[in-house]
C-alpha positions in Angstrom: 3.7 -2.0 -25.1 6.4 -3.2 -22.2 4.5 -4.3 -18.9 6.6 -3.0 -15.9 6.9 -5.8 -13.5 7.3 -4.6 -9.7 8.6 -7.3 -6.8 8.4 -4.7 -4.0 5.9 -2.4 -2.8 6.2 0.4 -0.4 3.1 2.5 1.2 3.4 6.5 2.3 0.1 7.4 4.1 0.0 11.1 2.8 -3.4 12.1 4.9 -5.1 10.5 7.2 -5.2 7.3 9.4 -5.0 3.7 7.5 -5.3 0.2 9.8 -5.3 -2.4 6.7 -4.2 -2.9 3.6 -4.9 -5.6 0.9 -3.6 -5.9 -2.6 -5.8 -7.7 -5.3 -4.4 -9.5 -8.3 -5.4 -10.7 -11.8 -5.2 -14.5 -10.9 -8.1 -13.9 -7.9 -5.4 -14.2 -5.2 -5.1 -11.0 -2.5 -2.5 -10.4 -0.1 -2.6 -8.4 3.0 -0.4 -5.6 3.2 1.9 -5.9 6.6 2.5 -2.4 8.2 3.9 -1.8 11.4 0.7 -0.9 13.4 -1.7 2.1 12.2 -0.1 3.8 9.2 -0.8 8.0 10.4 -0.2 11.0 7.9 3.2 11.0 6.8 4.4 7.6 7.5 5.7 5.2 5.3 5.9 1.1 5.2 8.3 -0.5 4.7 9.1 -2.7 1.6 6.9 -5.3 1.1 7.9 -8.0 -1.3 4.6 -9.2 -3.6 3.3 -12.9 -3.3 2.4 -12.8 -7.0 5.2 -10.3 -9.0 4.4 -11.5 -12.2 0.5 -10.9 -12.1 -1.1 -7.4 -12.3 -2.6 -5.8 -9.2 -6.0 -4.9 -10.3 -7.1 -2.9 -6.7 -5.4 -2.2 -3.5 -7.9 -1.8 -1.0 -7.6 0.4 2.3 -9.6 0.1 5.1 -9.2 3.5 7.4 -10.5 5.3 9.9 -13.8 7.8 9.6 -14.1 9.2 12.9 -15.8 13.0 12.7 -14.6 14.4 15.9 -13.2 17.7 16.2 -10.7 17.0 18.5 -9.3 14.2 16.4 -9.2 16.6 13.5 -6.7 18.4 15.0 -4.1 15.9 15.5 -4.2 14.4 11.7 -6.8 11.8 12.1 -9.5 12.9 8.6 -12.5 11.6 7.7 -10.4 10.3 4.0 -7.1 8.2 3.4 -4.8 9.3 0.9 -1.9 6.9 0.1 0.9 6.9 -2.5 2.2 3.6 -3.9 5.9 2.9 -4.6 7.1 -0.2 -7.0 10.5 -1.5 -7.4 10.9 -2.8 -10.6 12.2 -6.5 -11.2 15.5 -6.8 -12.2 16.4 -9.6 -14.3 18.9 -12.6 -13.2 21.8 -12.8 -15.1 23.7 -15.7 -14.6 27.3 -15.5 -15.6 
């Protein structure tokens, strides 16, 4: 089976309100995921190139916001984060 290798990741927050990031990997290393502030429903990061591209994420944790008010509700803010995740496969150097 081919592994897919991905140099670039980009983040959409589909629901809710996320403040941090971090990316695990198979060698025990994390990196923190840079976003431009608090990532709100329907906003997207922008690429982030990977510390580690050649080892396999094994978790990318979010830490969001929970806040049960009503009020908040209503402008987007859930109590639950949904993100999708976006790779850019590595393209291979060809030297000529």
């Amino acid at each position: 089976m081919m592994r897919l290798l991905y140099n670039h990741l980009r983040l959409t927050c589909t629901q809710g309100t996320v403040n941090k990031i971090k990316i695990h990997y198979d060698n025990g290393e994390f990196q923190q995921f840079r976003t431009k502030g608090l990532m709100t429903q329907n906003s997207t990061s922008p690429p982030e190139l990977l510390d580690y591209p050649d080892s396999k994420i094994t978790a990318i944790e979010i830490n969001f916001h929970s806040l049960g008010n009503k009020r908040l509700s209503i402008v987007g803010i859930t109590p639950k984060a949904i993100i999708d995740v976006w790779g850019k496969e590595q393209q291979p150097i060809i030297f000529s």
